[in-house]
C-alpha positions, 0 to 999 in steps of 0.5 A: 519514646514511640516503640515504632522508632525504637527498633530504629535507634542505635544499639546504645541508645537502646540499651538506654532505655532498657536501663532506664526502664528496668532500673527501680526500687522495689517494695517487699512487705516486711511481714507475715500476716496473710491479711496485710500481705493480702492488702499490699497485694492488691496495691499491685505495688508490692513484688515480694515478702520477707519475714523474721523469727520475730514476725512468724513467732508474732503470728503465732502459726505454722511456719509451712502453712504461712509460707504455703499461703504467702506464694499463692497471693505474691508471685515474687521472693519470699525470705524465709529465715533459719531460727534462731537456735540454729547457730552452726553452719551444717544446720543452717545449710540442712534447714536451708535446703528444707526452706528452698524446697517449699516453692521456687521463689523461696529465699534463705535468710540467714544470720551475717555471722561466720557460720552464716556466711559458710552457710551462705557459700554452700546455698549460693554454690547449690543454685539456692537464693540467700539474703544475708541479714543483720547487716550493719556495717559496710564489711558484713555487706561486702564480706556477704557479697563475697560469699555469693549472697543474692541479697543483703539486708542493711536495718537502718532503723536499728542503725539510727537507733544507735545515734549513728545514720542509717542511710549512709549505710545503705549509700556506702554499700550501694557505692561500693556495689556499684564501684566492684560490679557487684550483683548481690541485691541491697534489701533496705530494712528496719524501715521506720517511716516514709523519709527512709522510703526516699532516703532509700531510694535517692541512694540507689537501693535494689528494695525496700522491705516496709511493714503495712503500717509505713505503706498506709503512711506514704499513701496518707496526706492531709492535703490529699483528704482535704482536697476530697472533703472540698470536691465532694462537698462542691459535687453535692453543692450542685449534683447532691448525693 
């Protein structure tokens, strides 16, 4: 639509299309490897990061120091997740704060446990950004919605792991949002391949967070190299190198 009419239009027909604009699904990268997070970057496709226990402790580096690296390249929520070995909620909410002070867009990952979501209440209650994860079942999702949680993270392929179907997690939670208005935001997790890319997205998820590997994947086609070998080979068929 040309913005020339726009202002022109009625005041639900606008709001409409602001709708239909705003509304998409995001993509963080699910990683803590500044090189990786260095490539998505410059996709100019990717709008935050999350990280693990599991991530960092793969890097292998301070966890500050990483931190402080990730909010120079993506200008965007940066989960940051209490250890492990935090287990009651006074320590969860003091390791929280610490997380929060390292930059504005910091997010505190925290565990959909009972001491989590006393956690969870506290930091919401405080202004602070929180992302409920391990999330597995639909009462978790509503039990950390409830708590004030800015995200909830659903792992699909840890559901799917189980014989059970991991998508319809994410289409339940998304219902059940959208049915109680809802503002806590579904980060769609244990991404494993493209189909779980769409899946998420046909059920109305908020983001999707995806290791570098699952990026490299959705952009690979066969058809698409195929289609460069042919034009190449034609090009130089008459212009040469």
């Amino acid at each position: 639509i040309s913005f020339l009419l726009y202002d022109f239009l009625p005041l639900k027909q606008r709001e409409r299309i602001i709708l239909f604009l705003e509304v998409h699904m995001k993509l963080f990268l699910d990683s803590a490897n500044i090189e990786e997070i260095k490539r998505a970057n410059e996709f100019g496709i990717i709008c935050g990061v999350t990280t693990n226990p599991s991530i960092i402790a793969k890097e292998g580096k301070d966890f500050k120091e990483m931190i402080q690296q990730m909010t120079q390249i993506i200008d965007g929520p940066i989960s940051g997740e209490v250890k492990p070995t935090t287990e009651e909620a006074k320590d969860m909410i003091r390791e929280g704060r610490s997380i929060a002070s390292l930059h504005p867009n910091m997010v505190v990952k925290l565990p959909t446990t009972p001491e989590g979501l006393k956690a969870c209440h506290v930091l919401s209650k405080e202004g602070i950004k929180t992302n409920l994860t391990l999330v597995f079942s639909v009462p978790q999702a509503l039990l950390a919605a409830r708590a004030g949680a800015t995200y909830v993270s659903p792992f699909i392929g840890r559901i799917d792991d189980i014989s059970m179907d991991g998508l319809q997690l994410i289409k339940d939670i998304a219902q059940i949002f959208k049915i109680y208005n809802l503002s806590t935001q579904i980060i769609c997790a244990s991404i494993r391949n493209a189909y779980h890319i769409i899946g998420c997205a046909k059920t109305g998820a908020d983001i999707a967070t995806v290791p570098y590997s699952i990026i490299e994947q959705m952009v690979k086609h066969p058809l698409t190299d195929k289609g460069l070998e042919k034009f190449k080979n034609d090009y130089i068929a008459v212009f040469g190198e």
